[in-house]
C-alpha positions as a Python dict, from the first residue, in 0.01 Angstrom:
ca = {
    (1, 'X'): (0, 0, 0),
    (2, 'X'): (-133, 297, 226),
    (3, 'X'): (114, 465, 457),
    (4, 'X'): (11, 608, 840),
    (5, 'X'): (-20, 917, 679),
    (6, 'X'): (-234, 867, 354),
    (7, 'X'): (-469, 660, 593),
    (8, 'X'): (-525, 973, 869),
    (9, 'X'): (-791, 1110, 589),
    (10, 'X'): (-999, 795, 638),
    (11, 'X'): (-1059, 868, 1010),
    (12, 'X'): (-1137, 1211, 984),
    (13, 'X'): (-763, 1380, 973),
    (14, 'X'): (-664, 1653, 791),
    (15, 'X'): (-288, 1765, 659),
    (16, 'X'): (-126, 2052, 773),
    (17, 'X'): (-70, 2331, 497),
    (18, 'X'): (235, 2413, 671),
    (19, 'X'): (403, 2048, 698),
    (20, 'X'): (296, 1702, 503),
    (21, 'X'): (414, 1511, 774),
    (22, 'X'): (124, 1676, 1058),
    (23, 'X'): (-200, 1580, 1035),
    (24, 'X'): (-485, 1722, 1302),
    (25, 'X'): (-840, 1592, 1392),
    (26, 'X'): (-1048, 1455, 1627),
    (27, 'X'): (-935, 1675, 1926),
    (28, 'X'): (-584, 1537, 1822),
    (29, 'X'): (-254, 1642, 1686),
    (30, 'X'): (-15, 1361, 1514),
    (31, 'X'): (329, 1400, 1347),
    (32, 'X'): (409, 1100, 1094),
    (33, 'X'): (805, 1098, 1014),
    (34, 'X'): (850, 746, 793),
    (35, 'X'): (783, 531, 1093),
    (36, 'X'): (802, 732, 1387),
    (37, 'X'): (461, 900, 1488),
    (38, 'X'): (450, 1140, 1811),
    (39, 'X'): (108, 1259, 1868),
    (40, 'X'): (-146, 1416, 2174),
    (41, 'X'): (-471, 1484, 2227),
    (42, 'X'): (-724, 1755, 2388),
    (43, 'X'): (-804, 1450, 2656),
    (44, 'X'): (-718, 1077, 2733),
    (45, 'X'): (-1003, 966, 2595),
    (46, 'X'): (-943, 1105, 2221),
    (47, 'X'): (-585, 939, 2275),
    (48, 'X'): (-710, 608, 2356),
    (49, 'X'): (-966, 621, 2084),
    (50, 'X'): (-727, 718, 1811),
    (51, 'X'): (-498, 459, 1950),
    (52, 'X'): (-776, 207, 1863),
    (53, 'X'): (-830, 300, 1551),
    (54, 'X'): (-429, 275, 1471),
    (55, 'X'): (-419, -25, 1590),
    (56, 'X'): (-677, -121, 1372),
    (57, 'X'): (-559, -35, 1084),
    (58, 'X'): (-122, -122, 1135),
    (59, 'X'): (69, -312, 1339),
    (60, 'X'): (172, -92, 1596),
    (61, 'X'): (340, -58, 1948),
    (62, 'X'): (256, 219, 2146),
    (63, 'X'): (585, 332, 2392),
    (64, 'X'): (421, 560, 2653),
    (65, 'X'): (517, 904, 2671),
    (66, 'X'): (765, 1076, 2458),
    (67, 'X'): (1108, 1130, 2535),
    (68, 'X'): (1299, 1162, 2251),
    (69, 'X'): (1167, 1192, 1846),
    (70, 'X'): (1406, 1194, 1572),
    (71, 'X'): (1694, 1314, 1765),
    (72, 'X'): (1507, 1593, 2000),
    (73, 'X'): (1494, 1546, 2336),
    (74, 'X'): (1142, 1592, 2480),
    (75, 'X'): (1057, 1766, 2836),
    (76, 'X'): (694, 1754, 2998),
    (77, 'X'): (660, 1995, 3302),
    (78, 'X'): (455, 1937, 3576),
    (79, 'X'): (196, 2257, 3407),
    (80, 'X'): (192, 1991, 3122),
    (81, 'X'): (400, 2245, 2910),
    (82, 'X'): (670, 2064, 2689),
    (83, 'X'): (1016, 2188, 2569),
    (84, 'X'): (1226, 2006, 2317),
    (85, 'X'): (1635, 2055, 2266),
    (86, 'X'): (1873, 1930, 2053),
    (87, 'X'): (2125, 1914, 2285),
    (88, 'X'): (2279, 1545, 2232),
    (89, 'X'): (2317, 1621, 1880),
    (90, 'X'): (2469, 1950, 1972),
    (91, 'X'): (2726, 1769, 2159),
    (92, 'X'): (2796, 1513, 1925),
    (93, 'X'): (2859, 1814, 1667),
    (94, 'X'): (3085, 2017, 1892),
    (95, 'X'): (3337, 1717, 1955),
    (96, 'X'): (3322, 1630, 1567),
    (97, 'X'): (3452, 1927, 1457),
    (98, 'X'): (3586, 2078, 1761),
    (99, 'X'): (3737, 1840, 1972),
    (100, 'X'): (3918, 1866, 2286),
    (101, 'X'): (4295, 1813, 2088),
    (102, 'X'): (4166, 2067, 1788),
    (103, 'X'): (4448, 2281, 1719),
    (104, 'X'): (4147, 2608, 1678),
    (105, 'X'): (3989, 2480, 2009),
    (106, 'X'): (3616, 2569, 2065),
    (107, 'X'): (3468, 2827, 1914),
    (108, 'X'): (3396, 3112, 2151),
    (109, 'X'): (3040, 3149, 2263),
    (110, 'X'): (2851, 3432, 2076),
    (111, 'X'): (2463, 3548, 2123),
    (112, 'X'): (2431, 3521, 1794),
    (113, 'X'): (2622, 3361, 1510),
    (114, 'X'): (2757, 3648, 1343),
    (115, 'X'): (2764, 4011, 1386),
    (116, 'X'): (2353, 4162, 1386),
    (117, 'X'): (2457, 4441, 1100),
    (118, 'X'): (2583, 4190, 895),
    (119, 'X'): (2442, 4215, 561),
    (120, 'X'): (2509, 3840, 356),
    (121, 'X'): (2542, 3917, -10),
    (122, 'X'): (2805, 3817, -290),
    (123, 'X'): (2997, 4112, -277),
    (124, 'X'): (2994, 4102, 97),
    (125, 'X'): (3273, 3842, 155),
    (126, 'X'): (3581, 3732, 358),
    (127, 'X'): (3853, 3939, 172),
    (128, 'X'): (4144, 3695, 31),
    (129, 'X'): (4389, 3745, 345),
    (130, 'X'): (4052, 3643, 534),
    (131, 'X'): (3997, 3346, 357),
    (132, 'X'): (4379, 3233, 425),
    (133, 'X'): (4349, 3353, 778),
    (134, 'X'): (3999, 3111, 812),
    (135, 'X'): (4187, 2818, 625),
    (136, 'X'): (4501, 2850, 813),
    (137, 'X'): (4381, 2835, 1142),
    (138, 'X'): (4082, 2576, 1115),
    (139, 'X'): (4287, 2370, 894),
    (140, 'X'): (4136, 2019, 827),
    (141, 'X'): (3816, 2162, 941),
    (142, 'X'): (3578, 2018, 683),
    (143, 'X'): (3360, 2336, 682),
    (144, 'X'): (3081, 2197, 390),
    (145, 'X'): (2973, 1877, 654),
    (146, 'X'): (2964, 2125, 969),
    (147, 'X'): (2745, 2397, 817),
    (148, 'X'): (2551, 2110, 700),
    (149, 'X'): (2525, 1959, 1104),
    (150, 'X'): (2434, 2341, 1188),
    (151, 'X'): (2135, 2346, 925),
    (152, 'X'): (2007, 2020, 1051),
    (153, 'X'): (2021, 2166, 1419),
    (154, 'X'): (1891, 2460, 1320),
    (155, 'X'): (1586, 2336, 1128),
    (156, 'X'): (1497, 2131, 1396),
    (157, 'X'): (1530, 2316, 1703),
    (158, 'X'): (1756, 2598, 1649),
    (159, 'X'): (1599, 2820, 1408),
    (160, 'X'): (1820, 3134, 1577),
    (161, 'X'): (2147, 2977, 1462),
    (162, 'X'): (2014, 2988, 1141),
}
């Protein structure tokens, strides 16, 4: 059984180095994620010929312009310049673990996550009081499933949060 991906070498495709899941070729550029492929092209015309030879190949529906891919909102500017933002899942992260009736409230907003000096190692840690202070007032904060929210978001978008 060949998948999108495995059959973008058959029409003249390569793989990224960087990421398995982008392919480039034929004045085009085409991200593959399971089902979900977003892709553009140096002109209409390689866009409509590569989505011939898709269609060829899969049964496929092709939904216009892209809005929204695997949870990132997309933005096209009139210059043809896009953005993308994470900012629904943002949301839906802030009023999961900090919602209006959290006894902590929201956290206050920082330019960065933690202070610029600070150096991360093992001996570099909360001191005990700290740690009591931290689990005392965010209590019933589950802290492992919201750093794990923040690494999604910042993976996908928000690589300065990480």
């Amino acid at each position: 059984m060949l998948s999108l991906g495995a059959d973008f070498g058959k029409v003249g495709f390569v793989p990224s180095d960087l990421d398995q899941c982008l392919f480039y070729g034929n004045g085009m550029v085409c991200l593959v994620y399971v089902d979900d492929c977003l892709f553009f092209g140096s002109s209409d015309r390689a866009e409509k010929q590569f989505q011939e030879e898709v269609a060829k190949r899969f049964k496929i529906e092709f939904n216009g312009n892209a809005n929204w891919f695997l949870q990132m909102r997309i933005h096209q500017y009139e210059d043809f310049s896009c953005s993308i933002d994470q900012f629904r899942y943002t949301k839906t992260v802030l009023r999961k673990y900090c919602p209006d009736d959290a006894p902590f409230g929201t956290p206050p907003y920082r330019t960065t996550p933690a202070p610029t000096k600070y150096v991360y190692s093992k001996d570099h840690k909360p001191s005990d009081e700290e740690t009591r202070q931290i689990a005392e007032t965010y209590k019933g904060l589950d802290f492992r499933s919201a750093v794990c929210s923040l690494l999604y978001l910042a993976l996908g978008t928000r690589g300065d949060i990480l």
